[in-house]
N, C-alpha and C positions, 0 to 999 in steps of 0.2 A: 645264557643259553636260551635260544628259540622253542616252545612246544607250539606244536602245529596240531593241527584243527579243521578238517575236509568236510563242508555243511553245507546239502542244497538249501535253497532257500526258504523250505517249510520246516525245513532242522535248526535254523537261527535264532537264538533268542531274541524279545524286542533289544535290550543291550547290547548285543554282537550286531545286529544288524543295526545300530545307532552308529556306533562305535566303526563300522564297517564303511558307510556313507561317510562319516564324516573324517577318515582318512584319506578317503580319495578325491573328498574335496577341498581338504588342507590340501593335498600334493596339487591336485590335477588344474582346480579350480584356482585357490588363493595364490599358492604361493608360484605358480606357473601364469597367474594372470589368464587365465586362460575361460571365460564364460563358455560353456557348453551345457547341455542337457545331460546330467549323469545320469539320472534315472533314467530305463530303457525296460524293455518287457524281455530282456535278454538275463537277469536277474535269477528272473520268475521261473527260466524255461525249465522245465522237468527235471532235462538233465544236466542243466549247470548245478558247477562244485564252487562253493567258496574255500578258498585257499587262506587258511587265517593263521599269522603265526603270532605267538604270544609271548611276554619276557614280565613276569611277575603280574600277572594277569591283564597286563596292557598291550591291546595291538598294536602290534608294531610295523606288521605288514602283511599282505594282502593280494590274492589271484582271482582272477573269475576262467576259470575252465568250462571253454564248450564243445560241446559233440560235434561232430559235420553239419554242415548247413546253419549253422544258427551265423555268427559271423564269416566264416571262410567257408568254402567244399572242403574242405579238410577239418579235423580240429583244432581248437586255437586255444591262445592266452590272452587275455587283456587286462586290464584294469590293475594291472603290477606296479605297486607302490608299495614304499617302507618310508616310514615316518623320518624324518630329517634329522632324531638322536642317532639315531643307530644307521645312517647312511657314512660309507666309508669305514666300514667295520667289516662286511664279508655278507652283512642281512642280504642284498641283494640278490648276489650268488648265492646263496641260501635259498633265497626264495624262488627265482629259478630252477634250481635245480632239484628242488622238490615239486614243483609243479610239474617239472616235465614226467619226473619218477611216476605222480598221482597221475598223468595223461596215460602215461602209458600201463596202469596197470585199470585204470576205467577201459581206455580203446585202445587197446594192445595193437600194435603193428602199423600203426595209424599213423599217417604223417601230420602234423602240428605245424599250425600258423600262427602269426603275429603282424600287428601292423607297429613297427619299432617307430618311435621319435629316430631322425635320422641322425641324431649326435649320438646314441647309444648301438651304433652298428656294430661295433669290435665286442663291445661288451656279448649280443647276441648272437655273435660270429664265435665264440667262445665256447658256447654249445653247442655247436654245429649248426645254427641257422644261417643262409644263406639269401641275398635279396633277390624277391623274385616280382620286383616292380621296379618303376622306376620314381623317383620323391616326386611325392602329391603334399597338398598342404590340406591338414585335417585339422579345422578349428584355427588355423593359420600358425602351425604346425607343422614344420617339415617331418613328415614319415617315410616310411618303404614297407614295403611289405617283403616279411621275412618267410623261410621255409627251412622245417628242420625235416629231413625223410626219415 
């Protein structure tokens, strides 16, 4: 069983926020091949939430929730990653579905964006996000940009 954990970034321990980095660059970085800048001042912002889910005090997986304007004009999700034991188990959808819960009980009424890898379309079409771009390559990356109203 997942316990979850909603922490801006001045709430983080130095441990969670190790432990935090360095799942998203096992996922994002290593095992996707993928060199990018993870560090960003989008982190830091006031009112990003870290989205932290835990399984015997190991994270397992991981959101960054932001207010309007910080990546989209709407609110958004990024940085959704779950460690590769626990993929194909439900963490996933778990952890979706708790982040939208935590969006919408920070900005009520608010519509929520993402920018999906485009192989995981169905999977975010699941929660009701629909595309509302057409695929750009980020990081050489096919994505879309998703929208849930």
């Amino acid at each position: 069983m997942i316990t979850w954990q909603l922490c801006s970034f001045n709430e983080l321990t130095t441990n969670q926020l190790f432990d935090l980095l360095k799942l998203r660059v096992d996922v994002f970085v290593v095992e996707q091949t993928c060199p990018y800048p993870e560090l960003d001042e989008k982190d830091r912002h006031p009112d990003t939430r870290h989205l932290m889910g835990f399984v015997d005090g190991v994270l397992v997986a991981c959101a960054r929730l932001l207010s309007k304007g910080v990546s989209f004009p709407s609110v958004s999700i990024g940085r959704i990653a779950t460690h590769k034991d626990v993929r194909g188990k439900g963490a996933g959808k778990t952890l979706v579905s708790k982040a939208i819960a935590e969006c919408e009980m920070l900005w009520p009424n608010e519509a929520i964006e993402i920018g999906a890898q485009e192989y995981l379309l169905s999977f975010y079409e699941s929660f009701g996000f629909v595309s509302s771009s057409p695929m750009y390559l980020e990081d050489d990356i096919p994505h879309v940009d998703m929208k849930r109203a």
